[in-house]
BAKOL-545185 format. One record per residue (C-alpha): x, y, z; residue in three letters. Coordinates in steps of 0.25 Angstrom, whole numbers, plus 5000, padded with zeros to 4 digits. Example, Ala and Ser with C-alpha at 12.3 -4.5 7.8 and 13.67 -1.06 7.14 Angstrom:
<rs>
+------+------+------+------+
|    x |    y |    z | rest |
+------+------+------+------+
| 5049 | 4982 | 5031 |  ALA |
| 5055 | 4996 | 5029 |  SER |
+------+------+------+------+
</rs>
This chain:
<rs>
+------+------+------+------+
|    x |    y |    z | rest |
+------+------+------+------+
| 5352 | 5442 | 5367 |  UNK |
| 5364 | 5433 | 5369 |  UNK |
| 5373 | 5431 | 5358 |  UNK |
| 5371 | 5445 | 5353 |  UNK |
| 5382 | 5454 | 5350 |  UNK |
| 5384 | 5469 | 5347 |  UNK |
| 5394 | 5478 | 5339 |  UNK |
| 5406 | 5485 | 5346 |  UNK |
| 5417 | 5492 | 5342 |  UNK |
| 5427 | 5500 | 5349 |  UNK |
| 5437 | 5510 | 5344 |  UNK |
| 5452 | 5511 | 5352 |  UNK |
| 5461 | 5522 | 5349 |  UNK |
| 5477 | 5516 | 5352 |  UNK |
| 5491 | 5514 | 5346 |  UNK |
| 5488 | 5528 | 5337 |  UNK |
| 5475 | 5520 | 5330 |  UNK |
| 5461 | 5515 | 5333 |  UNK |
| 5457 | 5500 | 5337 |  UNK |
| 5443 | 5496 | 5333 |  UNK |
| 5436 | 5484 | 5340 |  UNK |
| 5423 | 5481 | 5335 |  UNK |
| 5413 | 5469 | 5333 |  UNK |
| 5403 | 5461 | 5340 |  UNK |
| 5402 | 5460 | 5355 |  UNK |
| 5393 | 5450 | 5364 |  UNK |
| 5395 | 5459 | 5375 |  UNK |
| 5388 | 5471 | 5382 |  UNK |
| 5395 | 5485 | 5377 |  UNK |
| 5404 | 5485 | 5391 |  UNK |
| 5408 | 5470 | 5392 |  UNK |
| 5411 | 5475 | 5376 |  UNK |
| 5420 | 5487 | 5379 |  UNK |
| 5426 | 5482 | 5392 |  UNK |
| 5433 | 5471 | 5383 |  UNK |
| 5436 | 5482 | 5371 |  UNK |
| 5441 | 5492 | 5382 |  UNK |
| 5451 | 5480 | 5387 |  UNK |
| 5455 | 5477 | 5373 |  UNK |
| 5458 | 5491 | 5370 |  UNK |
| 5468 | 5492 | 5382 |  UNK |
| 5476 | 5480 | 5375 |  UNK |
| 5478 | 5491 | 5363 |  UNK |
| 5482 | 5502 | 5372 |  UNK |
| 5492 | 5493 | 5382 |  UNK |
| 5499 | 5488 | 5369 |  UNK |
| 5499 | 5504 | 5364 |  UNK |
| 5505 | 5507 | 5378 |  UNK |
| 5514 | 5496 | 5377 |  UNK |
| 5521 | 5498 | 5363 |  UNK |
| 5518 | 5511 | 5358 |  UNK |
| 5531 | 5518 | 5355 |  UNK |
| 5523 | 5530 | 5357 |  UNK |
| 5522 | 5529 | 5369 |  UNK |
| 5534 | 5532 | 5376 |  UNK |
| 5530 | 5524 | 5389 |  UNK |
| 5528 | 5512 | 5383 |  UNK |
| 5536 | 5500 | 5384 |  UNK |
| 5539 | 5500 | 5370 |  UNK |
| 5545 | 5515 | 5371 |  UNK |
| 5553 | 5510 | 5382 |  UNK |
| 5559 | 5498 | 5373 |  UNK |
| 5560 | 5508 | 5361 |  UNK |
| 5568 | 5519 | 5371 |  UNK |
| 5577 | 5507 | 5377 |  UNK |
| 5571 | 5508 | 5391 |  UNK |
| 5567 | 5494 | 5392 |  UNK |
| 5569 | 5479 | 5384 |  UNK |
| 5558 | 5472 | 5380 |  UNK |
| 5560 | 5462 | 5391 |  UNK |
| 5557 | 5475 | 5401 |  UNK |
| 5543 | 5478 | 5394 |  UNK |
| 5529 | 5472 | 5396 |  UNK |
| 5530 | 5457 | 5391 |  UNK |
| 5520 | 5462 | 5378 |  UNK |
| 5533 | 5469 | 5372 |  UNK |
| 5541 | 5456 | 5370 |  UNK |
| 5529 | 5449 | 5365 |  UNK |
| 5526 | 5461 | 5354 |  UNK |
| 5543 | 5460 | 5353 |  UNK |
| 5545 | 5445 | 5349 |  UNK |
| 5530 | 5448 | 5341 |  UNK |
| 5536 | 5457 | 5333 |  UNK |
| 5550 | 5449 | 5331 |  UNK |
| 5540 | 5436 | 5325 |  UNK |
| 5534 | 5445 | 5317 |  UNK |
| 5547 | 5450 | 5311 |  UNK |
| 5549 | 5436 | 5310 |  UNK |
| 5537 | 5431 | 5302 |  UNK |
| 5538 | 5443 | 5292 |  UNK |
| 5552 | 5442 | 5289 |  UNK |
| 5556 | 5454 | 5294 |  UNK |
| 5546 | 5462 | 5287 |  UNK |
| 5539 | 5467 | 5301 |  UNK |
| 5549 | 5472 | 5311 |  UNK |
| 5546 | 5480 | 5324 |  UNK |
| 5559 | 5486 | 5325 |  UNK |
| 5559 | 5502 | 5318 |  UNK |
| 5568 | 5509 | 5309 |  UNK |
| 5573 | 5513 | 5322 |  UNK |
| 5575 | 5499 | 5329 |  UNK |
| 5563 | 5503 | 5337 |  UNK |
| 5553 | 5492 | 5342 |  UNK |
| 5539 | 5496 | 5337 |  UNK |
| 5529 | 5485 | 5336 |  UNK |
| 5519 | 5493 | 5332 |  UNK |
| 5517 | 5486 | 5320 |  UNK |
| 5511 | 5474 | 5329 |  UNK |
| 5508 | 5479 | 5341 |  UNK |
| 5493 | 5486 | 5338 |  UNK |
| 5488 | 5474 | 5331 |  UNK |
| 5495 | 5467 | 5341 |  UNK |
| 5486 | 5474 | 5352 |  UNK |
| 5472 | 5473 | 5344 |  UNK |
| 5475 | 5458 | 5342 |  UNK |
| 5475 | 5459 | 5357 |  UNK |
| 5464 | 5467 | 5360 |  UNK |
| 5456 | 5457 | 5350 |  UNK |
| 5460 | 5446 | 5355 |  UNK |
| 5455 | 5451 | 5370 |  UNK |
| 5440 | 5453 | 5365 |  UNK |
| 5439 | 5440 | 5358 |  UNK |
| 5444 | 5434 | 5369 |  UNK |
| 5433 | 5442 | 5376 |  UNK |
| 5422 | 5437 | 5369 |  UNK |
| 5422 | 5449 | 5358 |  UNK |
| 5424 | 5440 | 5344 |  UNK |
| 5418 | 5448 | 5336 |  UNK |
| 5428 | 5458 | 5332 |  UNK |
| 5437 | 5465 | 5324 |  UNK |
| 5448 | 5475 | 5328 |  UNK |
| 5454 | 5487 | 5320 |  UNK |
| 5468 | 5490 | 5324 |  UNK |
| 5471 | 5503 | 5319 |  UNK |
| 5468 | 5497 | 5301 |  UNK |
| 5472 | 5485 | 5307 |  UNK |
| 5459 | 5474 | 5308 |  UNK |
| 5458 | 5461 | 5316 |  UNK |
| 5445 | 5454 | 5314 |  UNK |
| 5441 | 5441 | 5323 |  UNK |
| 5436 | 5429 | 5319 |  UNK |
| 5422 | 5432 | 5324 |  UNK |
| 5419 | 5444 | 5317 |  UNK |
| 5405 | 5446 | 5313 |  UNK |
| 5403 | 5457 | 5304 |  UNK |
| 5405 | 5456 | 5289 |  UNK |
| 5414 | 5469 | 5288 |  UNK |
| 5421 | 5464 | 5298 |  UNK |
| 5429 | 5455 | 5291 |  UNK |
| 5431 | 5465 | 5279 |  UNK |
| 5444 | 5475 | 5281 |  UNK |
| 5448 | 5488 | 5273 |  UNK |
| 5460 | 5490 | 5267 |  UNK |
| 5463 | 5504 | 5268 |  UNK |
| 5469 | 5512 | 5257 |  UNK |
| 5483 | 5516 | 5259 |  UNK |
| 5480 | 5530 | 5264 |  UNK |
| 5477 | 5539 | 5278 |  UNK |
| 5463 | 5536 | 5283 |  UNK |
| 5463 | 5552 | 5283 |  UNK |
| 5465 | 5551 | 5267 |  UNK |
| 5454 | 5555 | 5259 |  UNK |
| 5456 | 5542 | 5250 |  UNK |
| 5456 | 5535 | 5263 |  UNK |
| 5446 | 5521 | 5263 |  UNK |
| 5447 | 5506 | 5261 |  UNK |
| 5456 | 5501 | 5249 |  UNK |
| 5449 | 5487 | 5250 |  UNK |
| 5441 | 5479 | 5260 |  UNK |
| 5445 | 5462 | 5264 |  UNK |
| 5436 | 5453 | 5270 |  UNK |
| 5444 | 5444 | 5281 |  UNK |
| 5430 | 5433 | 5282 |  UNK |
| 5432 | 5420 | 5280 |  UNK |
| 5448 | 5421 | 5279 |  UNK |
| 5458 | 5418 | 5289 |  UNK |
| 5462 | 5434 | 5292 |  UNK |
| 5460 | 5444 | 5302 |  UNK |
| 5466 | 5455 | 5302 |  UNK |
| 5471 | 5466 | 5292 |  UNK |
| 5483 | 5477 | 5295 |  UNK |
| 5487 | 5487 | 5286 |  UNK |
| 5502 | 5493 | 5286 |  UNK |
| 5503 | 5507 | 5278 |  UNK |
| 5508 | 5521 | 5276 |  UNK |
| 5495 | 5528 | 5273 |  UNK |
| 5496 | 5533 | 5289 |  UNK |
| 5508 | 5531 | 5295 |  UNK |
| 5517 | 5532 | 5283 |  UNK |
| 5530 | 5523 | 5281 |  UNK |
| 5531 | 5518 | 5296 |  UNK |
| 5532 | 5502 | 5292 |  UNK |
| 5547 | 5502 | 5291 |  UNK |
| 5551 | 5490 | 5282 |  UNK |
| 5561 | 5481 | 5290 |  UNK |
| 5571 | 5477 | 5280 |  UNK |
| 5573 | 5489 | 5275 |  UNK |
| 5586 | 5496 | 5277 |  UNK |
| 5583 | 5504 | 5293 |  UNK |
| 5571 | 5499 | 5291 |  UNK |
| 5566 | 5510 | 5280 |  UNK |
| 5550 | 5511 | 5279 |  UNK |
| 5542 | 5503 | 5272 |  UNK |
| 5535 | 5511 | 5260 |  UNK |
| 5533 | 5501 | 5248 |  UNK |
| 5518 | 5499 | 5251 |  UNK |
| 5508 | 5509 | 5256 |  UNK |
| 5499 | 5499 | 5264 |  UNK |
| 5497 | 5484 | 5266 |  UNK |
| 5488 | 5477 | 5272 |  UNK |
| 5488 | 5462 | 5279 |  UNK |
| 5477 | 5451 | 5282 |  UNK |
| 5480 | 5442 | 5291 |  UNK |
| 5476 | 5432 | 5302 |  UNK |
| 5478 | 5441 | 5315 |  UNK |
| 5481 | 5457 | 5315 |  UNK |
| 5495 | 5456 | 5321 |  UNK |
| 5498 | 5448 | 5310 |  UNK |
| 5490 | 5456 | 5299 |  UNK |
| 5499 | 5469 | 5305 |  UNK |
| 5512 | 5464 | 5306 |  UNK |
| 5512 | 5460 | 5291 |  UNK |
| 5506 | 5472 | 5288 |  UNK |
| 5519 | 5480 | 5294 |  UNK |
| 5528 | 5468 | 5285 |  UNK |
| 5521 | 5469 | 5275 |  UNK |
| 5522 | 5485 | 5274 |  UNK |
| 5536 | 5484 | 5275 |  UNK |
| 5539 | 5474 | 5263 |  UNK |
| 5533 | 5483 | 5254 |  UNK |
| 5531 | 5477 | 5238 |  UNK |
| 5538 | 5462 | 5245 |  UNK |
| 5524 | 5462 | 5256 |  UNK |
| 5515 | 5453 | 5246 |  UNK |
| 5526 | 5443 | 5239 |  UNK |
| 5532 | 5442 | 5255 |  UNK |
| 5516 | 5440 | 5261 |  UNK |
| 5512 | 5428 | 5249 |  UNK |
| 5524 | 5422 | 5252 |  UNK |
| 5523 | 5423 | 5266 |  UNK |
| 5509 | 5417 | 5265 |  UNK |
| 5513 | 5406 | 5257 |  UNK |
| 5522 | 5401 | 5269 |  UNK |
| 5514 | 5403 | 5280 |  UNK |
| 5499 | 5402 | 5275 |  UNK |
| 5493 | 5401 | 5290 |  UNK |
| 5499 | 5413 | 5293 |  UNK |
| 5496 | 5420 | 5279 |  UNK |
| 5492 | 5436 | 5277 |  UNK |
| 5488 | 5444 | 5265 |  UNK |
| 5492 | 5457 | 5260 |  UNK |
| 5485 | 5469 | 5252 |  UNK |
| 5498 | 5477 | 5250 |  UNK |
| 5497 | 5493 | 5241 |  UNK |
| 5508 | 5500 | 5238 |  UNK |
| 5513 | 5513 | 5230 |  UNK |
| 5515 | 5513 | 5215 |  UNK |
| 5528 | 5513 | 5210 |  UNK |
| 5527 | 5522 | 5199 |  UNK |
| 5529 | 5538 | 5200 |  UNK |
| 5517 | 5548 | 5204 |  UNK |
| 5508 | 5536 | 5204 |  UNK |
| 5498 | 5532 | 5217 |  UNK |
| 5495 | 5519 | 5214 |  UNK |
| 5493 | 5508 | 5222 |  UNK |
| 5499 | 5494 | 5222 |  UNK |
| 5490 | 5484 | 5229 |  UNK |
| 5495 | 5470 | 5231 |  UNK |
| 5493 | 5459 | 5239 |  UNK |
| 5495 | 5445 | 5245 |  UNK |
| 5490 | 5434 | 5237 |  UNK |
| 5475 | 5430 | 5243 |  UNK |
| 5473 | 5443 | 5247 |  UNK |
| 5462 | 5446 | 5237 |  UNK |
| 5453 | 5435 | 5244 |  UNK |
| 5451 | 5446 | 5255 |  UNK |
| 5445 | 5458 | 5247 |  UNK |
| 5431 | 5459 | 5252 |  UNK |
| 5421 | 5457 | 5241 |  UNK |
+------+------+------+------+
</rs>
């Protein structure tokens, strides 16, 4: 019957993590896949282009000092002066150069790509839909299911932990946000580096914090700044939505207790944050 849809979903293994596309799709399973499977290649050209892993790709060569920016696909510069506004807009909180004076925008670049590969399927006619970049969630503006508007927040430890599981669920319907993205050491360790620290020393004064925002890029680039503050992050984010309201993002922030032998957590967060808890 026309106007119908069915459920898809689709599971992408790239940049060292899983993409999930899922949703509603008025389309036969082929027409559906085809556009999936050209959506997917946006993710893994992005990989092939700025992975420092990689020791092909144009960003290796960059980092190695065989090439300039102006001698790489035009994608790098954008990514480049990308990453140079951001530093901008965050006052120097977010920073793609390493420790090491390296350029690594990997702290853009993967939600950079599924904005992308999102952008291409509603373009396409799929407009009900949600993405799941590796934690990191875009939801569109059509999105029909219920739980599709409501996000996890994880608890700050390894998925592998047996205490592993959701620490509190928000619900994005009938806000202006988006997207989610979480920065944290419960995986990786202490790989956020905090920019105005002398040689750029980790970041290690909050275990996890998570950002809602308008758009994913966004939600993930304040998420990396906002790690790297540390205790400044919510005084700095209320401020910074005081000035710029259009603009505005909020902030579940945990860290460490201070005091000997002790695991408490601290929880704080941005003012009007406490509107999105699910009820």
């Amino acid at each position: 019957m026309a106007g119908t849809t069915r459920e898809f979903f689709h599971h992408e293994t790239c940049m060292g993590t899983v993409f999930r596309f899922g949703g509603q799709t008025p389309f036969d399973p082929a027409k559906t896949k085809q556009l999936v499977m050209t959506a997917c290649e946006i993710l893994h050209e992005a990989d092939r282009t700025f992975s420092l892993y990689k020791p092909e790709s144009p960003l290796s060569r960059l980092a190695r000092g065989e090439a300039a920016v102006k001698d790489l696909p035009p994608v790098v510069s954008e990514i480049w002066d990308s990453c140079e506004a951001w530093e901008s807009i965050t006052d120097g909180w977010f920073s793609a150069f390493t420790p090491e004076h390296t350029f690594d925008p990997s702290g853009i670049v993967k939600t950079w790509a599924a904005r992308a590969a999102a952008n291409y399927l509603v373009e396409n006619g799929l407009h009900d839909l949600t993405v799941n970049a590796g934690g990191d969630v875009w939801i569109s503006d059509d999105a029909t299911g219920v739980d599709d508007w409501r996000v996890g927040l994880h608890k700050p430890v390894s998925i592998g932990s047996a205490e592993a599981g959701a620490l509190t669920v928000i619900d994005l319907k009938d806000t202006v946000f988006r997207a989610v993205a979480t920065s944290g050491s419960a995986e990786r360790g202490l790989h956020i580096w905090n920019p105005k620290a002398p040689e750029r020393a980790a970041a290690d004064e909050l275990v996890q914090v998570s950002i809602v925002a308008r758009d994913l890029v966004t939600a993930d680039v304040w998420a990396t700044a906002a790690f790297a503050m540390g205790s400044r992050a919510i005084g700095i984010l209320d401020r910074y939505n005081q000035a710029h309201p259009d603009q505005s993002v909020q902030a579940f922030a945990i860290a460490k207790s201070d005091e000997p032998n002790s695991d408490e957590l601290i929880f704080a967060a941005t003012e009007g944050f406490s509107e999105l808890f699910a009820r």
